[in-house]
C-alpha positions in Angstrom: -4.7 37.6 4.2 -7.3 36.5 1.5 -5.0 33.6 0.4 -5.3 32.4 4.5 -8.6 32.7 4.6 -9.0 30.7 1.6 -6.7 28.1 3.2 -8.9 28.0 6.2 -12.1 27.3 4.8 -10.4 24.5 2.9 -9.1 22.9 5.9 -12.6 23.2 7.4 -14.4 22.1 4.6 -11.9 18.9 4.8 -12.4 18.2 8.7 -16.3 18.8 8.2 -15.6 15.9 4.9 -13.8 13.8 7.1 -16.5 13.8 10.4 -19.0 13.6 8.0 -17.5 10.4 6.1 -16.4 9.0 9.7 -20.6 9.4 10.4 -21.4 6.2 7.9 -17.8 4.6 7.8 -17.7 1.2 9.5 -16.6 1.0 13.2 -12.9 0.1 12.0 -12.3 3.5 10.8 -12.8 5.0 14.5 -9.3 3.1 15.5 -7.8 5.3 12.2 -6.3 8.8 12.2 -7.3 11.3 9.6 -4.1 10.4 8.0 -4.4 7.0 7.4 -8.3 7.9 6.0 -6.6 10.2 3.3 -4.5 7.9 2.6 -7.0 5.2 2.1 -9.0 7.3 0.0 -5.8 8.1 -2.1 -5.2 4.4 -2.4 -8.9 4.0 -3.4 -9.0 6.7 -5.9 -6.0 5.2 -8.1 -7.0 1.8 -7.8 -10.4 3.3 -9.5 -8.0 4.8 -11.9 -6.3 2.4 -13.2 -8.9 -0.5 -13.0 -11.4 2.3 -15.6 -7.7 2.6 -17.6 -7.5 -1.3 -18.2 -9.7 -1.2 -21.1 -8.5 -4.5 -22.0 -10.0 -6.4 -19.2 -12.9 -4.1 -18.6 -12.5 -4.0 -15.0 -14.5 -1.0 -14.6 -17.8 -2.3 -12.1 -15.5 -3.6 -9.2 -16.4 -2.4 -5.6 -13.2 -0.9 -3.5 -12.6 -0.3 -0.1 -8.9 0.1 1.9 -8.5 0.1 5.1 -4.6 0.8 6.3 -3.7 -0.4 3.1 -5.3 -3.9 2.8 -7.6 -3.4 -0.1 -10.8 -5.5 -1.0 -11.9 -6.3 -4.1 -15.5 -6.8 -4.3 -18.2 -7.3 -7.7 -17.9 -9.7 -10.6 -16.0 -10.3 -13.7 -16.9 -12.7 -16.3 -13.5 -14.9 -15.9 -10.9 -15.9 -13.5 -8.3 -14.0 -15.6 -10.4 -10.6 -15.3 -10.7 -11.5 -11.1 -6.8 -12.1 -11.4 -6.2 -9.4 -13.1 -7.9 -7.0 -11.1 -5.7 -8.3 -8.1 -2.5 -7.2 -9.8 -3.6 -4.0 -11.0 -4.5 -3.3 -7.0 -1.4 -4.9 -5.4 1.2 -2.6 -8.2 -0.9 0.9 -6.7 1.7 2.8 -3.9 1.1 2.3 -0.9 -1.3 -0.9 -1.1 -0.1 -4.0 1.7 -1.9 -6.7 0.5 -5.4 -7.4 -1.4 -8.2 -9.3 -0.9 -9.3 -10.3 -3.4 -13.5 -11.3 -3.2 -14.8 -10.6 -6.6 -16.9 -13.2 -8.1 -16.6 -14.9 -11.2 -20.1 -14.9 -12.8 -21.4 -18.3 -13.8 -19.3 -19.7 -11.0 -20.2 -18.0 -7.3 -16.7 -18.4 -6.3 -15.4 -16.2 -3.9 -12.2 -18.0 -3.3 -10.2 -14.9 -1.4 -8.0 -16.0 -1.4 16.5 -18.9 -5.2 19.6 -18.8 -7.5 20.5 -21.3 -9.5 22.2 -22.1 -12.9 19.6 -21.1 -16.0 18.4 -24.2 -17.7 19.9 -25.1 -20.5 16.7 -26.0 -22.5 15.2 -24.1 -25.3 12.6 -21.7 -24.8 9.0 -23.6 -24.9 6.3 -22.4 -27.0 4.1 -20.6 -25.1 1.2 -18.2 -25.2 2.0 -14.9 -23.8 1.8 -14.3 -20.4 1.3 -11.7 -17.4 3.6 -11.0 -14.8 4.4 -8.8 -11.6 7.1 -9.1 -10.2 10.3 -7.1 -8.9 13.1 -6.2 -12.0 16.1 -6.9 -11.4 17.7 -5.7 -14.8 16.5 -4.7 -18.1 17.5 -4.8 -22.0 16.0 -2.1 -23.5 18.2 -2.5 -26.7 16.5 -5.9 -26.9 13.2 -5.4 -25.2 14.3 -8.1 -22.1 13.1 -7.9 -18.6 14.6 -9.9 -16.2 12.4 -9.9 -12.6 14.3 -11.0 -9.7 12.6 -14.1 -9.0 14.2 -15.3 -12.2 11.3 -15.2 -14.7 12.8 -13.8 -17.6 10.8 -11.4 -20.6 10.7 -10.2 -23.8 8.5 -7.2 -24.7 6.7 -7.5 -27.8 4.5 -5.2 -29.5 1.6 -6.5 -27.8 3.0 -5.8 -24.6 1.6 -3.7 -22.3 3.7 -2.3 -18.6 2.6 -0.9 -15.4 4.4 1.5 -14.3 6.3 2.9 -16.1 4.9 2.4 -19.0 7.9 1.2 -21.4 10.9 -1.3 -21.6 13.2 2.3 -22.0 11.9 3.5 -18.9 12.1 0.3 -16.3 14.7 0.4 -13.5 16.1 -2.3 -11.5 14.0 -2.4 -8.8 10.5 -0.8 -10.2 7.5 -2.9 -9.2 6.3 -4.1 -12.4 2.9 -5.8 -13.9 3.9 -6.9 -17.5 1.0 -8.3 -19.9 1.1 -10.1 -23.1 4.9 -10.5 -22.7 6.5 -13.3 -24.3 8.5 -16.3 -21.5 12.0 -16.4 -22.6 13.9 -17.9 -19.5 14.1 -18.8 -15.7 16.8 -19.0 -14.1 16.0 -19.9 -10.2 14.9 -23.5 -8.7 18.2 -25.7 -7.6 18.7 -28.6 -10.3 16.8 -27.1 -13.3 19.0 -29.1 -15.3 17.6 -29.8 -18.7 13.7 -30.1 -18.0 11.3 -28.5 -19.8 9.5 -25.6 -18.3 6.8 -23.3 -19.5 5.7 -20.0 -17.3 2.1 -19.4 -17.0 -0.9 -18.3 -15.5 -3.5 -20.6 -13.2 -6.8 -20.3 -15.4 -8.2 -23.2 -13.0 -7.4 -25.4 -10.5 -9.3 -28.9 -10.7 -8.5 -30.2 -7.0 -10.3 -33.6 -7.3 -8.2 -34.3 -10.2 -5.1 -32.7 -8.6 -4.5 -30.7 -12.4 -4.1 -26.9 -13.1 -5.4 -25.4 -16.2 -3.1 -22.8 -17.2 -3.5 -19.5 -19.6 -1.7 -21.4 -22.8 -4.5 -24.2 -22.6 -2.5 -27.2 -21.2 -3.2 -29.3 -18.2 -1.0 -30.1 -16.0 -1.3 -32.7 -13.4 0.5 -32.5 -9.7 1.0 -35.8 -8.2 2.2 -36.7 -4.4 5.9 -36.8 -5.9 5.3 -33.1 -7.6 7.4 -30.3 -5.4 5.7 -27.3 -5.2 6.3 -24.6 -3.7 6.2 -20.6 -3.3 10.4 -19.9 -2.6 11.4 -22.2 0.1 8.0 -22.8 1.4 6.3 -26.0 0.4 2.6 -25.8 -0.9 -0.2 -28.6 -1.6 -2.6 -28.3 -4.4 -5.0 -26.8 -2.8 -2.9 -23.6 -1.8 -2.5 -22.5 -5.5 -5.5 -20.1 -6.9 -6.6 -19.2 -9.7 -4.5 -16.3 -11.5 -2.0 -17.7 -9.9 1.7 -16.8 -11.7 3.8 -20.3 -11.7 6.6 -21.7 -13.4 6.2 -25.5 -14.1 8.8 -27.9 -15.1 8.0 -31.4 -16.7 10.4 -34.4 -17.5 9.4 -33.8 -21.3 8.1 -31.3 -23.7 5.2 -34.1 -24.1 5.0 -34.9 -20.1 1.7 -34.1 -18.6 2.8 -34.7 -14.9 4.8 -32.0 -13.3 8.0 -32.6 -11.3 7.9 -29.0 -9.7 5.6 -26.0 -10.1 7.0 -22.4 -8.6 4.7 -20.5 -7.3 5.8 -17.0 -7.8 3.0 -14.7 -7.3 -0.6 -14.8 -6.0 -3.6 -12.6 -6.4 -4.0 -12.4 -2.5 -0.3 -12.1 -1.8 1.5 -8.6 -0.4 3.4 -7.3 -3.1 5.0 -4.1 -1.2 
């Protein structure tokens, strides 16, 4: 009897919680059940969690708020790789549907919310390491080798740090993944890759009236009219790519500057459930 009563008082003290929160919520949260508000504040909570745990970006003074599982991002960071960043910690949490991503950049007042084919052939390009989230769709843990299933393809170094789980040993196909600091070893999608030079990378910055990206390794690259980009089979312009952006781009040369494709294949502000 005790242990009910207990049990009772909790449930009250969690209906009196919840009327009490609904009181001050915005006037969305009327059109929600109680479920869906636990389970916003679930969402909430780890997002919290593991934005504090990324000590490496220092992500811990960022405003968030869920609301049937679109989260917003709100604050500011001191780069576009810390905004970025944020955005894939909060897309990789359960249960999250998209995120918006609103933080600003300090210095800058930008809010910007923002297929199968033969491998190539080519070498591996030198590259800075890079981040990535993505789907797997197999793993080497003998040899430290992620492959996602958009192609990109990974090798863990000691540097490298995994959401979730939180080694190479314990990835499955399948496991949403955000790998940082990993080094770009291969991609095998895009019809034609043929033998052109690629390099995997993050958007640092997009300079639109020059129609280049800045990516994470420190190279420009500059998309002309005859440059195909795309996210998958949908075609994209210039100024649909945003910073933090994950592409793959491939050039004529190792020494090209102009791209003849860039891949989009993820975005802060895309769904990744």
């Amino acid at each position: 009897m005790k242990g009910k009563r207990i049990m009772r008082s909790l449930t009250l003290a969690l209906v009196l919680a919840l009327g009490a929160a609904s009181l001050t919520a915005p006037a969305f949260a009327a059109s929600r059940t109680i479920g869906q508000i636990i389970d916003d504040a679930a969402i909430v909570a780890e997002v919290k969690t593991k934005l504090t745990a990324d000590k490496l970006s220092n992500l811990t003074k960022i405003d968030v708020k869920s609301e049937s599982g679109v989260v917003t991002l709100g604050g500011t960071v001191d780069s576009a790789d810390r905004r970025a960043r944020a955005a894939q910690i909060a897309a990789n949490v359960n249960g999250v549907k998209s995120v918006r991503n609103n933080i600003d950049v300090s210095g800058t007042g930008s809010t910007a919310s923002t297929t199968a084919a033969p491998a190539s052939t080519t070498a591996a390009p030198a590259s800075a390491t890079l981040e990535a989230t993505g789907t797997v769709a197999s793993v080497d843990p003998a040899t430290g080798t992620i492959t996602l299933q958009d192609g990109r393809v990974l090798k863990a170094t000691d540097q490298t740090a995994i959401w979730q789980p939180s080694s190479v040993t314990a990835l499955k196909p399948g496991a949403q993944v955000l790998v940082r600091g990993a080094a770009p070893t291969a991609f095998q999608p895009s019809a034609a890759a043929g033998a052109r030079h690629w390099r995997m990378a993050t958007v640092s910055h997009i300079d639109r009236s020059a129609n280049e990206l800045v990516l994470n390794d420190g190279t420009t690259v500059k998309v002309t009219s005859a440059t195909n980009v795309h996210r998958g089979a949908d075609r994209l312009g210039i100024d649909q790519i945003e910073a933090g952006s994950e592409v793959v781009v491939y050039t004529p040369s190792a020494s090209a500057t102009e791209a003849s494709e860039v891949a989009v294949v993820w975005t802060p502000t895309a769904s990744a459930k």
